[in-house]
C-alpha positions in Angstrom: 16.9 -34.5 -40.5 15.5 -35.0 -37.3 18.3 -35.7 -35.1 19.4 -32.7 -36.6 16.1 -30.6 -35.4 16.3 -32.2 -32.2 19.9 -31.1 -32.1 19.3 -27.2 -33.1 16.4 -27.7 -30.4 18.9 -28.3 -27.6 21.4 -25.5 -28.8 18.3 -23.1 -28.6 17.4 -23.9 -25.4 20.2 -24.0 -23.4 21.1 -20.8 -25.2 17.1 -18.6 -24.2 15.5 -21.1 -22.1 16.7 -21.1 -18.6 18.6 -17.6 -18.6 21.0 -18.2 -15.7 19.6 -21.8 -15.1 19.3 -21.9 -11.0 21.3 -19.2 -10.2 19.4 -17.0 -7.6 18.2 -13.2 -9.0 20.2 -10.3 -8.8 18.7 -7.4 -6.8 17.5 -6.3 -9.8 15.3 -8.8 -10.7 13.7 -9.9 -7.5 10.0 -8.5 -6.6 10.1 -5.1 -4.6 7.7 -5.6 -1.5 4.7 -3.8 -1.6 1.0 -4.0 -2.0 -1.7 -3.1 -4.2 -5.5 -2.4 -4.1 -8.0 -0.1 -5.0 -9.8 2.9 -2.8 -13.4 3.4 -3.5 -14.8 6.7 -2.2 -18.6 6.6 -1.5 -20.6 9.8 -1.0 -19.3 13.7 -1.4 -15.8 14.6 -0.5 -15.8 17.0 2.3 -14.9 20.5 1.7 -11.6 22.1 2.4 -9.5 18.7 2.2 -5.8 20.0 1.0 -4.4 16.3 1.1 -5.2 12.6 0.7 -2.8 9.4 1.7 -2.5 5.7 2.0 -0.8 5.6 5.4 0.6 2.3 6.8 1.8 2.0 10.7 3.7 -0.3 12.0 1.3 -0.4 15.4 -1.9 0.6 16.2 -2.9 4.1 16.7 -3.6 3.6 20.8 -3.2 6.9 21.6 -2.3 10.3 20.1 1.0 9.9 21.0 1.5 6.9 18.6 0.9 9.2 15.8 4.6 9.8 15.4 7.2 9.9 12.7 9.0 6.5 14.1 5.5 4.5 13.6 5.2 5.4 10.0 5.8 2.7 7.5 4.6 4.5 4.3 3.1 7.8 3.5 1.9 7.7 -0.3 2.0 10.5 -2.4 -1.5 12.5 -2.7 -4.6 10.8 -4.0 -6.6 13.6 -6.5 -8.8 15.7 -4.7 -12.9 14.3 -5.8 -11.9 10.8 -7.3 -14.3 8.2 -7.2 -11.9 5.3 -7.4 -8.4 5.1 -6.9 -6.1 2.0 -7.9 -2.5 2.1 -6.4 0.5 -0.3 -5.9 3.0 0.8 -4.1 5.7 -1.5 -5.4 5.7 0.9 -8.4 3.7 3.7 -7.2 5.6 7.2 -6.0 5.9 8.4 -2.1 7.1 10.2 0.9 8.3 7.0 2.5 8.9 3.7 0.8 7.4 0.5 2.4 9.3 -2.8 2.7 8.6 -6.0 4.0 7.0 -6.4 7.0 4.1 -6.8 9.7 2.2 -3.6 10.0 -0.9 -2.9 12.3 -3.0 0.4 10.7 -3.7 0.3 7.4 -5.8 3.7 6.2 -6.8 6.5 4.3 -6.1 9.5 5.7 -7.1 13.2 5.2 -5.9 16.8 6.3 -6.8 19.9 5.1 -3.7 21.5 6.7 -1.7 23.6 4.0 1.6 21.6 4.8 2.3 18.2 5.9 2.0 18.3 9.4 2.4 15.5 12.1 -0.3 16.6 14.9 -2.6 14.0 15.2 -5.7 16.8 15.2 -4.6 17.9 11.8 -5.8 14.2 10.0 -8.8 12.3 10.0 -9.1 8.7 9.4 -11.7 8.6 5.9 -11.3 4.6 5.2 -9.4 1.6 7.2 -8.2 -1.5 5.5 -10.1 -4.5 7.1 -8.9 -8.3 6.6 -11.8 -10.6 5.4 -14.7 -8.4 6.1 -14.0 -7.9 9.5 -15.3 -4.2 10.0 -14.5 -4.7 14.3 -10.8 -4.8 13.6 -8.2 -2.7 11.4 -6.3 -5.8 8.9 -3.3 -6.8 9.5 -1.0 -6.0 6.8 2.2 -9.0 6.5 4.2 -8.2 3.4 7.0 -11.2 3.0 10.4 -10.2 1.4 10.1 -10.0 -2.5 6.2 -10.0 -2.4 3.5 -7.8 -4.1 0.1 -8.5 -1.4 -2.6 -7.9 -3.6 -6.2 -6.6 -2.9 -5.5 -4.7 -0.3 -8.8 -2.5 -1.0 -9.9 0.3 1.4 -13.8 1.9 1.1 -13.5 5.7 2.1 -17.5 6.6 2.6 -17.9 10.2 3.8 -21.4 9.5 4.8 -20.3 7.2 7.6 -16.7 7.4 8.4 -14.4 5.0 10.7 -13.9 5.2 13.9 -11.2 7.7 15.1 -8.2 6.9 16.4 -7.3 8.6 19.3 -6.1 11.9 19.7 -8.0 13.6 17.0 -10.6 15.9 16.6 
């Protein structure tokens, strides 16, 4: 009897237990590249916003000219208007431009209260930078490696005492 549960053990796991054994995953089944976090917005929202984003670069913002369509690396969709806390991954999440894997320079939160998306720098302000270990000095550095979800990339958005601006705006 017990060779023969040992034997019915075997069957069963080769049958369920190592799906296609070592063979590498399909597309399909690998990790989309992304990151996730969580916005925290202290304060009151200012009045008139139209439009709220995570917005990744791939270099810093040195000037207003680096505010330019071949820069972006993702433009989420809009974060609700008056939210106190707002928990994303982007893996999963909606946008205007996908993000893949990666080294990216300017991680933020960014704000307009233009009626349409525009691309002129003056019509955005920065409302919360993603900084890397605490470091308030310096925007993170965001690396995402192929088939990787970064986690806790978390940005604070307080209204009472904003980032830095990056050049160019108003």
């Amino acid at each position: 009897m017990k060779i023969f549960l040992n034997f019915l053990l075997i069957i069963v796991l080769s049958f369920f237990g190592c799906n296609k054994g070592l063979a590498p995953l399909s597309p399909d089944e690998m990790q989309k590249p992304g990151f996730s976090g969580e916005i925290t917005f202290e304060g009151n929202w200012p009045q008139g916003i139209t439009r709220t984003h995570i917005i990744v670069f791939i270099n810093p913002i040195n000037s207003a000219g680096d505010f330019n369509l071949n820069n972006l690396a993702y433009i989420s969709y809009e974060i609700p208007y008056g939210v106190k806390e707002f928990v994303y991954n982007t893996a999963v999440d909606s946008s205007y431009i996908p993000i893949g894997s990666g080294e990216y320079s300017y991680v933020v939160v960014a704000q307009s209260s233009t009626a349409n998306v525009s691309f002129n720098r003056t019509d955005w302000t920065v409302a919360g930078v993603y900084y890397a270990a605490g470091d308030t000095t310096n925007p993170g550095k965001l690396n995402i490696p192929p088939n990787t979800l970064v986690r806790n990339i978390n940005i604070i958005c307080n209204f009472n005492s904003p980032p830095p601006q990056p050049p160019g705006g108003k």
